[in-house]
DOSE-152499 format. One line per 2 residues: number of its first residue (from 1); their letters; for each residue y, z, x of C-alpha. Coordinates in steps of 0.1 Angstrom, whole numbers. Each point is the difference from the previous one (the first is absolute). Last residue first. Layout:
BEGIN
NUM> a> Y:Z:X ~ ... .
// end
This chain:
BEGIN
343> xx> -123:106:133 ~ 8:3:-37 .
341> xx> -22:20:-8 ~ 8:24:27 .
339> xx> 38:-6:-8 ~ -12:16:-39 .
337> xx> -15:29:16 ~ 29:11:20 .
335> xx> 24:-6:-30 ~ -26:20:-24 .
333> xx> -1:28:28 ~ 41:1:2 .
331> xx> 1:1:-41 ~ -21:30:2 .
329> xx> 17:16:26 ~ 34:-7:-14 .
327> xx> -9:13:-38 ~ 3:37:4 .
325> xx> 35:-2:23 ~ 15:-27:-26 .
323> xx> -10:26:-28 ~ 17:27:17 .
321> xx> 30:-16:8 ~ 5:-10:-38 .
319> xx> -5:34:-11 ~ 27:11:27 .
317> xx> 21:-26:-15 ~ -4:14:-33 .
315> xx> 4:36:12 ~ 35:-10:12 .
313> xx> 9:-20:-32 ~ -12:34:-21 .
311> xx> 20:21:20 ~ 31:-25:-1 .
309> xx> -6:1:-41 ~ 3:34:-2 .
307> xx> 2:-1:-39 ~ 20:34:-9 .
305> xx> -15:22:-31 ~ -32:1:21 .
303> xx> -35:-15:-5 ~ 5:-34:-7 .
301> xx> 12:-20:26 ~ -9:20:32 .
299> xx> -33:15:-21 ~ -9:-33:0 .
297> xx> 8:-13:34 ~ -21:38:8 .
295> xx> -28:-15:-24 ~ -2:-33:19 .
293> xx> -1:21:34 ~ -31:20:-15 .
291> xx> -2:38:-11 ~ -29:18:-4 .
289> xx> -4:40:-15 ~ 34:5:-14 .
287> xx> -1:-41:-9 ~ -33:2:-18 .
285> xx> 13:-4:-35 ~ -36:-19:-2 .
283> xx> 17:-32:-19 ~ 34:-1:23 .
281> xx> -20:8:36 ~ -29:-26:-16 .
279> xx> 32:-26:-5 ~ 10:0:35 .
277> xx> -23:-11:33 ~ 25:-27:18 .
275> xx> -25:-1:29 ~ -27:-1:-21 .
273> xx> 13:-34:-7 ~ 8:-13:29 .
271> xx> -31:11:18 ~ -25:-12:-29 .
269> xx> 15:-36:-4 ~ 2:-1:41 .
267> xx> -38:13:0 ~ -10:-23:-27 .
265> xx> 7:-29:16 ~ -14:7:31 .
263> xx> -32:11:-18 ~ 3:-32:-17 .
261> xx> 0:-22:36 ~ -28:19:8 .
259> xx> -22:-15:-30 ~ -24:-20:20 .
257> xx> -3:26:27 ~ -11:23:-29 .
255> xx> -24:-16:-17 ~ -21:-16:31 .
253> xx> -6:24:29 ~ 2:32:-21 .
251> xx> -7:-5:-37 ~ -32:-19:16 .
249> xx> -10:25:22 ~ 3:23:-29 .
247> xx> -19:-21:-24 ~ -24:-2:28 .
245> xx> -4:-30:25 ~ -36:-14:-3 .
243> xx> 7:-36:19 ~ -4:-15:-36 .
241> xx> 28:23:-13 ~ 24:-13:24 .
239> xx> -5:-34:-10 ~ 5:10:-34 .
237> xx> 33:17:7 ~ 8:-31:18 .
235> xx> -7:-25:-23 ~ 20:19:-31 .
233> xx> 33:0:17 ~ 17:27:-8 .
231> xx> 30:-14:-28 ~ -12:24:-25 .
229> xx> 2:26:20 ~ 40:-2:6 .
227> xx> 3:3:-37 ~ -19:35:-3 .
225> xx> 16:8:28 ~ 35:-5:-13 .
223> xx> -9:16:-33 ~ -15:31:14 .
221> xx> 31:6:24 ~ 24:-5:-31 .
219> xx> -26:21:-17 ~ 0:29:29 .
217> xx> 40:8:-4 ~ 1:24:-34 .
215> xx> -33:18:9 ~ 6:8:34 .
213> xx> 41:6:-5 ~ -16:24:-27 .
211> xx> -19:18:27 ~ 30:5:25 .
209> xx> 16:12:-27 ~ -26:29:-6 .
207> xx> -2:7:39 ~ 37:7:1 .
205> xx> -4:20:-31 ~ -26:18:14 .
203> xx> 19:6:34 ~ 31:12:-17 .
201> xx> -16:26:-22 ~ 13:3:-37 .
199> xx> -5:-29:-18 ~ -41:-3:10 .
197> xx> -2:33:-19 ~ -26:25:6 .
195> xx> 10:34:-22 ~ -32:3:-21 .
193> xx> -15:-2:30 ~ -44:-5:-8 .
191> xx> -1:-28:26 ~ -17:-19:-24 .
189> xx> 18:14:-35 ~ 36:-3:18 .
187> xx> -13:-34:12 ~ -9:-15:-34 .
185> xx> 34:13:-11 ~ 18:-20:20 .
183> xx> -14:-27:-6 ~ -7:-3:-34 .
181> xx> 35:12:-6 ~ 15:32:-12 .
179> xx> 6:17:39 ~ 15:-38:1 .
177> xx> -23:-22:25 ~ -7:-23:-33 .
175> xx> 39:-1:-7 ~ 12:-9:32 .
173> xx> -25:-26:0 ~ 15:-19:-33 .
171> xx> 38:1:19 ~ -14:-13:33 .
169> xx> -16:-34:-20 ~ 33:0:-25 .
167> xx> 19:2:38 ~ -17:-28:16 .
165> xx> -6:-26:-29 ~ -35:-1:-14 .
163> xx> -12:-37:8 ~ -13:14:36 .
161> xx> -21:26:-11 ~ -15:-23:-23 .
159> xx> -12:-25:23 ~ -31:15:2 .
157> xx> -10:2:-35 ~ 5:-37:-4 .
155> xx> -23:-7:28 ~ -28:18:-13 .
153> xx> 7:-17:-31 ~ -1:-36:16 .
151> xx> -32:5:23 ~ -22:15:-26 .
149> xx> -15:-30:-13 ~ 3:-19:38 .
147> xx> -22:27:18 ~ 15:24:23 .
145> xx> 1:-9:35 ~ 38:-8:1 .
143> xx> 8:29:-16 ~ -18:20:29 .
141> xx> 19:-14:27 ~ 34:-6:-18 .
139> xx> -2:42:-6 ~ -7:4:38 .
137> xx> 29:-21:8 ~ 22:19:-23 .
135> xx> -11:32:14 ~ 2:-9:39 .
133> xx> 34:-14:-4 ~ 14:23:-29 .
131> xx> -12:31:24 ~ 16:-19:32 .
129> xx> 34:2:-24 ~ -3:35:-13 .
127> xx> 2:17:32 ~ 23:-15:23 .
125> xx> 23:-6:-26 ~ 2:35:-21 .
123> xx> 0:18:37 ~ 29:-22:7 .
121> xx> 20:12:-31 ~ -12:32:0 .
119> xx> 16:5:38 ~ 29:-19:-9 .
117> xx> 11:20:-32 ~ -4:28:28 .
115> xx> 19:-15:23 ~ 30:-13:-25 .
113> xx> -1:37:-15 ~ 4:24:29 .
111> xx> -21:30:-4 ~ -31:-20:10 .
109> xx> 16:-4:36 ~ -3:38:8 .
107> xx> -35:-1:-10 ~ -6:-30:24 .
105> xx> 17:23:27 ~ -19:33:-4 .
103> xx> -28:-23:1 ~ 7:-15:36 .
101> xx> 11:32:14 ~ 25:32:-1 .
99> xx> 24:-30:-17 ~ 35:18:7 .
97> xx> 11:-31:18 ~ -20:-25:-18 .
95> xx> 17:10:-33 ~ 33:2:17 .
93> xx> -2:-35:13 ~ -20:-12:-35 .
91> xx> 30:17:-18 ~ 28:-16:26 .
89> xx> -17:-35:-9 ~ -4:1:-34 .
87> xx> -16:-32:-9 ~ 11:-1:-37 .
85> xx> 11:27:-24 ~ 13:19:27 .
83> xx> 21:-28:16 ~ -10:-21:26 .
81> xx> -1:-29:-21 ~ 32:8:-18 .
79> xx> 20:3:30 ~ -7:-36:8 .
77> xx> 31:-9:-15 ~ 22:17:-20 .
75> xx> 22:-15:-16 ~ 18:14:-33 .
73> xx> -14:-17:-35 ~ -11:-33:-7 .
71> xx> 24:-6:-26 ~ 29:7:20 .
69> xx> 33:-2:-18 ~ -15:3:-31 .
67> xx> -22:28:7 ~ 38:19:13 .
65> xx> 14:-11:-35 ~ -32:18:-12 .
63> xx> 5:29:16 ~ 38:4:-5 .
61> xx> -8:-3:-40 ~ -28:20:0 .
59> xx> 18:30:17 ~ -29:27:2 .
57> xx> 7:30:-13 ~ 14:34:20 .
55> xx> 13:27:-28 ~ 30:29:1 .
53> xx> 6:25:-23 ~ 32:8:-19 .
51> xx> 5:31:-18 ~ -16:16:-34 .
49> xx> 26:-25:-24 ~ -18:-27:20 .
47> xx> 8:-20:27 ~ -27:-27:16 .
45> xx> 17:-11:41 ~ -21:-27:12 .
43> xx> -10:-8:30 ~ -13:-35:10 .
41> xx> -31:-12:18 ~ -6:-35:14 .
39> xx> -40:-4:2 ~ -10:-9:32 .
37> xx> -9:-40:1 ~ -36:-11:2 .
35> xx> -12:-11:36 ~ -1:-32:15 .
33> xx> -19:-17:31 ~ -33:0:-22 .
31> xx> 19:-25:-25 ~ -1:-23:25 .
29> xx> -39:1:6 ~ 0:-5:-39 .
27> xx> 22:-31:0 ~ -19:-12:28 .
25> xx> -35:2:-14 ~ 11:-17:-34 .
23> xx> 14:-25:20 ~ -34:-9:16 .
21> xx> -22:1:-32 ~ 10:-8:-32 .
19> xx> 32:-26:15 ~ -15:-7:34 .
17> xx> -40:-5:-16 ~ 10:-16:-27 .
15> xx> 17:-24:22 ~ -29:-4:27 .
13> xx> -24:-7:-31 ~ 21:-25:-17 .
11> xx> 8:-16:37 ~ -37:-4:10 .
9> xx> -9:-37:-4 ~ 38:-14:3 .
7> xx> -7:13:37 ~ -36:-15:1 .
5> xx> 19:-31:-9 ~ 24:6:27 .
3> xx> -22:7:27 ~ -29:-29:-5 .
1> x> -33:12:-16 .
// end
């Protein structure tokens, strides 16, 4: 394909991309650099037949003529990344300083909230998304060996996880593990606590979301396997069969390297989403017990009677960073692989 028609080829995507994607990016990374303004107080002088008392409000006109002047609010720079609420560079400095060791440290660090919203936030992604892999590859497996008459069904009830939207799907478990719930109550009666709750303990809720991102994420895996399996070559498989290879060996030395390409594909999909882990935080009411960086962009926005929209720009950003980090080895290894091909 010559340059300019392959040009013409690719400028609907390349402009959606610079006016949904790219500018989007930069209007938020410039927001970042802002802060909100301080609200311009008055005093006010209130007399009464008693005496005369005197009151501090805010001046809403002289604030919102300031708003107007500045829209984005009073620079700030880079301060808002080191901040408290973000990186906190003198915290982690004083936190390491007074750290008696490595674990007086980490515990230090939990108290601050964009490290531990971090800390869940990476657990949440390296352990849910090798679950989904192995899970979903295991359920395309056995599917695919099930006879044709109860093929379809099966596969209908395994893709209903993912037709039930995030939060309905965190909401509905909530209510089973509920001291009230079939859940919840099932353990009281096994563990024979009357007082177990999966709300109440950090690392059970922890280990409760981490289950529903299992269970919500593994037909997406499923159904990509389940597709990819249909294209294995059916020559080889039997070829492989005839020289006595297992199902196992099979799985192993035929299946899989056929379908690595999914399991790349996959691992970005997985990685950039569990990455942004937010709607089970909302459903479970976790968020005393797990917080995420999408929840703290939330709580930014949403959460107070002022909308800190430089903090939620900054944490954003740092979102972004984080996802580019995750997915640059993988994307490096699929480069490196592809130039072997081609060479």
């Amino acid at each position: 394909m010559r340059h300019r028609a392959f040009f013409w080829f690719i400028l609907p995507s390349l402009t959606a991309m610079i006016l949904l994607i790219a500018l989007p990016i930069v209007s938020v990374f410039v927001q970042s650099l802002y802060v909100e303004h301080e609200q311009i107080l008055k005093v006010t002088k209130n007399c009464t037949p008693f005496g005369c008392k005197e009151e501090t409000t805010v001046d809403f006109e002289a604030t919102q003529a300031l708003t107007k002047e500045a829209p984005l609010g009073k620079f700030n720079g880079f301060d808002t990344y080191a901040n408290r609420s973000h990186l906190a560079f003198y915290e982690v400095k004083t936190a390491w300083r007074t750290a008696d060791g490595l674990q007086s440290f980490f515990s230090n660090l939990m108290n601050l909230p964009f490290y531990k919203a971090l800390a869940f936030t990476l657990s949440y992604t390296f352990i849910v998304t090798p679950f989904v892999i192995v899970l979903g590859l295991a359920i395309a497996l056995g599917v695919n060996a099930l006879p044709k008459v109860i093929k379809g069904p099966t596969i209908f009830v395994s893709l209903l996880p993912m037709i039930v939207t995030p939060l309905i799907g965190s909401l509905i478990l909530f209510w089973m593990i509920d001291a009230k719930g079939i859940i919840g109550a099932t353990l009281q009666i096994i563990f024979d606590d009357p007082d177990l709750s999966l709300k109440a303990s950090p690392a059970l809720t922890w280990i409760t979301l981490f289950v529903y991102g299992i269970w919500h994420s593994a037909p997406f895996s499923f159904i990509v396997f389940y597709a990819g399996l249909q294209t294995v070559p059916e020559e080889t498989l039997e070829a492989a069969m005839i020289d006595g290879a297992s199902r196992w060996q099979r799985v192993r030395y035929v299946v899989v390297p056929y379908i690595a390409p999914l399991v790349t594909f996959i691992l970005l999909m997985q990685l950039m989403d569990n990455f942004r882990v937010f709607e089970p935080i909302v459903g479970f009411s976790a968020q005393a017990n797990a917080t995420s960086l999408s929840w703290i962009i939330y709580n930014d926005l949403r959460g107070q009677d002022i909308q800190l929209f430089g903090s939620a720009a900054a944490t954003s950003m740092l979102t972004i960073l984080g996802v580019a980090v995750l997915l640059t080895p993988v994307l490096i290894r699929t480069w490196q692989q592809f130039n072997r091909k081609v060479v």
